[in-house]
N, CA and C of each residue as an Amber inpcrd file, in Angstrom:
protein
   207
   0.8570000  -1.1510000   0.0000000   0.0000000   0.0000000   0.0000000
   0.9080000   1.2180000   0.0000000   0.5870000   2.0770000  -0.4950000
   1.2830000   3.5460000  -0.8460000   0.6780000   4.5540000  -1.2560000
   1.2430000   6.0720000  -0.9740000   0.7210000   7.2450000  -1.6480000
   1.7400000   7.7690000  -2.4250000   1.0190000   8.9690000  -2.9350000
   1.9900000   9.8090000  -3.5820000   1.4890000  11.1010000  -3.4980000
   2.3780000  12.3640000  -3.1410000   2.0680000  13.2990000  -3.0530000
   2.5780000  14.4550000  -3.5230000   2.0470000  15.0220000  -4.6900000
   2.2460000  16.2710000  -5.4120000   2.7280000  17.4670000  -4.7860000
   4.1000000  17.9990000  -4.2560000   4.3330000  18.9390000  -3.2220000
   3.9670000  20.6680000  -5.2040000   5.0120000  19.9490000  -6.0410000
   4.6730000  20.7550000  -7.6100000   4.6710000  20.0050000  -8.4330000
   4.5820000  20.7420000  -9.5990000   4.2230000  19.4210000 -10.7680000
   5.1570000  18.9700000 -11.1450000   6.5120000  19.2130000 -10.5490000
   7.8130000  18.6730000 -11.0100000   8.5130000  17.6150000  -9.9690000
   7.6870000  18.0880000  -8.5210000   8.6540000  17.2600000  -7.1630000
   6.7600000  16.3110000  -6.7490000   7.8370000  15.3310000  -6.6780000
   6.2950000  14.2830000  -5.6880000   7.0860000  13.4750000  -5.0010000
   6.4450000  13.7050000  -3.6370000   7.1800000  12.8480000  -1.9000000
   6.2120000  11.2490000  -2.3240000   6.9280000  10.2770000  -1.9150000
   5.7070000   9.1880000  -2.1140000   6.6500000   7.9980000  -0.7730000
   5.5460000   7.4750000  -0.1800000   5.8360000   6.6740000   1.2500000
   4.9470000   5.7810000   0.8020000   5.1130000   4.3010000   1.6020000
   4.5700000   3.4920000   1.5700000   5.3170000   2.6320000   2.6780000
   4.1080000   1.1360000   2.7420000   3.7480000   0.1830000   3.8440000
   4.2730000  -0.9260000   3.1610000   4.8380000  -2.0380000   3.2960000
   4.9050000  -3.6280000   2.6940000   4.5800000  -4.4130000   3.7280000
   4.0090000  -5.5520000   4.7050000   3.5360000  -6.4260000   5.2170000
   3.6350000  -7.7790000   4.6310000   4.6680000  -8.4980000   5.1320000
   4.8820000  -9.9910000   5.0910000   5.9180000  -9.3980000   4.0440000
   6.2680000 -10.7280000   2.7870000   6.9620000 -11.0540000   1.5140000
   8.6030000 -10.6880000   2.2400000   9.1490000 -10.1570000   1.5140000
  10.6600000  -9.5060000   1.6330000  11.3110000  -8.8160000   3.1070000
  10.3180000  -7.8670000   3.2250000  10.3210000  -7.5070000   4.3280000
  10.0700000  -7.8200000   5.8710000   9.4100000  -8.8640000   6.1240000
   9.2550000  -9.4260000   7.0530000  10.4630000  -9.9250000   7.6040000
  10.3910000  -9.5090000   9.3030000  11.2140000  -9.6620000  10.3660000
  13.1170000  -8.6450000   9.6440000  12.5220000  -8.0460000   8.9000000
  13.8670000  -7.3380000   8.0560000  14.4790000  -6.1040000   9.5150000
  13.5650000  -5.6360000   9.9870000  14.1740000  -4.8930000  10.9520000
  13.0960000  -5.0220000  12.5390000  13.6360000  -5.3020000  13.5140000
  12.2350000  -5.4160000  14.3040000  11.8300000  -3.9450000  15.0510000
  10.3510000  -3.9900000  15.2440000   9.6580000  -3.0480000  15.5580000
   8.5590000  -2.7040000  14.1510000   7.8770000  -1.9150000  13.7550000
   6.3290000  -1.5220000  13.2370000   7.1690000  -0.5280000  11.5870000
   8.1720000  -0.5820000  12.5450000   8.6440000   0.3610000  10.9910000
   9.4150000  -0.3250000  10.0130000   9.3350000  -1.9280000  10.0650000
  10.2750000  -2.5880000   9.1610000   9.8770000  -2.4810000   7.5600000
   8.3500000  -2.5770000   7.4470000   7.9050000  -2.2150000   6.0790000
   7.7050000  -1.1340000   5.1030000   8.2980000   0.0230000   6.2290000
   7.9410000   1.2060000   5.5440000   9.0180000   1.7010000   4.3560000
   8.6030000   2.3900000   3.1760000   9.6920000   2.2250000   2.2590000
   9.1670000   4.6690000   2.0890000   9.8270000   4.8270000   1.5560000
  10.2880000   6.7130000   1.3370000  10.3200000   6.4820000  -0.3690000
  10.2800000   7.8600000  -0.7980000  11.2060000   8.0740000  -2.1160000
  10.4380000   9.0970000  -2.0730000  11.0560000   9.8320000  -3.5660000
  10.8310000  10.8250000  -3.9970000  10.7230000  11.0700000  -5.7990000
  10.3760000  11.6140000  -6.4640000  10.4890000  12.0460000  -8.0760000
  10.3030000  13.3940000  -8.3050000  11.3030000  13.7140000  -9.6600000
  11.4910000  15.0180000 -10.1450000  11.3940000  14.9460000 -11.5330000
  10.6140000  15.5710000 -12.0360000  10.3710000  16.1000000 -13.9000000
  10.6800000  17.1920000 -14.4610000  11.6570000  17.1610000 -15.6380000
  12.1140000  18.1340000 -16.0600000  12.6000000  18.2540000 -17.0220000
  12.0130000  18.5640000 -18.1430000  12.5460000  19.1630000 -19.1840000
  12.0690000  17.5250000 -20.0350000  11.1300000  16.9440000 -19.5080000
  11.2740000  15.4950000 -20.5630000  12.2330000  13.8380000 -19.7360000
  13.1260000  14.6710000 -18.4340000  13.7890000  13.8020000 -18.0740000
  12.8460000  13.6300000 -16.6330000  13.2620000  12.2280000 -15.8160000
  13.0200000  12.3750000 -14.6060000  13.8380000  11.5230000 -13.9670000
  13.8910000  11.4070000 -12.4800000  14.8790000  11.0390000 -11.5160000
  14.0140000  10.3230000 -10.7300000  13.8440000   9.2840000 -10.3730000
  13.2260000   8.5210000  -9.2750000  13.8830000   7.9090000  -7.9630000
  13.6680000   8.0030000  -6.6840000  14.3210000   7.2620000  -5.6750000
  13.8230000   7.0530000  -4.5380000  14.2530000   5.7980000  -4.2160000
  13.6150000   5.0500000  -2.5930000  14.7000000   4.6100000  -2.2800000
  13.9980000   4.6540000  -0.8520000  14.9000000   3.4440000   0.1990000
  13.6550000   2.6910000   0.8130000  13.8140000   1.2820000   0.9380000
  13.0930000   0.1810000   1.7560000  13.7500000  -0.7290000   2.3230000
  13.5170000  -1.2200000   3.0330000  13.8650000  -2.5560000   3.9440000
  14.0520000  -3.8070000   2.9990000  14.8660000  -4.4600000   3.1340000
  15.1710000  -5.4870000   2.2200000  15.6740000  -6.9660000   3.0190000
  14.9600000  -7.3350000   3.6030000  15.0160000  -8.3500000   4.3330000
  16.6570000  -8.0750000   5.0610000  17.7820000  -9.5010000   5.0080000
  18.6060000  -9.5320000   5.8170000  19.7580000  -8.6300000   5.0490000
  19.4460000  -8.4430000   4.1710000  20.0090000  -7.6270000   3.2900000
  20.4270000  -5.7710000   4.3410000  19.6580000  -5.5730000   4.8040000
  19.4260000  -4.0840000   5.1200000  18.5300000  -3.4960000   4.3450000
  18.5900000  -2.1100000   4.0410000  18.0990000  -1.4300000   3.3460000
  18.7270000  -1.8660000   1.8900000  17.6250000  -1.0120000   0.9900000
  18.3200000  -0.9660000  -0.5970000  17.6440000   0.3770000  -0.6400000
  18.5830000   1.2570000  -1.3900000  18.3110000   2.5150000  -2.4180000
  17.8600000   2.3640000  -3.6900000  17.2020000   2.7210000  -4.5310000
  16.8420000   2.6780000  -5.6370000  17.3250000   3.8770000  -6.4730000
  17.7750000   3.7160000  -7.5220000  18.1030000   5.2680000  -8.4820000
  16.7150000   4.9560000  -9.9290000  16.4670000   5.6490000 -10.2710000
  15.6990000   5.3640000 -11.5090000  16.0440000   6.9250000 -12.8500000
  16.6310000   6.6390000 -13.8670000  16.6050000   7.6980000 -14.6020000
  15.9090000   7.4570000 -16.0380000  15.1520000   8.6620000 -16.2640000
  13.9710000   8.1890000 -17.5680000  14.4040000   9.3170000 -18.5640000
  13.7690000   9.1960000 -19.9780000  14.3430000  10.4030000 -20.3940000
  13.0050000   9.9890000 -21.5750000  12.1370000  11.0280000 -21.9270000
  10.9690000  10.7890000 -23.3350000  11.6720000  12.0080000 -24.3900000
  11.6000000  11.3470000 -25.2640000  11.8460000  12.5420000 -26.3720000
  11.1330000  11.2640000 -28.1410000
């Protein structure tokens, strides 16, 4: 489960929940599933990024770069 939230039409904050799969017992306490990121649009390009819980792993970062033309 997740949102996303339009701060402008170029920046959006987006959080979310995971329960059981990957994440489970990954960190203990209520906040093991919770995952962050953020996105930026510009000019045709955009930038995407999270961090989530990744089982025994730790965390993982995500980079994402897009480009439409």
């Amino acid at each position: 489960m997740g949102t996303e939230y339009a701060i402008l039409s170029s920046f959006v904050l987006r959080g979310g929940y995971a329960s059981g799969g990957a994440t489970s017992g990954a960190v203990a306490g209520r906040l093991s599933g919770m995952a962050a990121g953020f996105g930026l649009k510009m000019h045709g390009y955009s930038l995407d990024y999270s961090m989530s819980p990744f089982g025994k792993l730790g965390s993982v970062q995500r980079f994402s770069l897009g480009a439409r033309f």
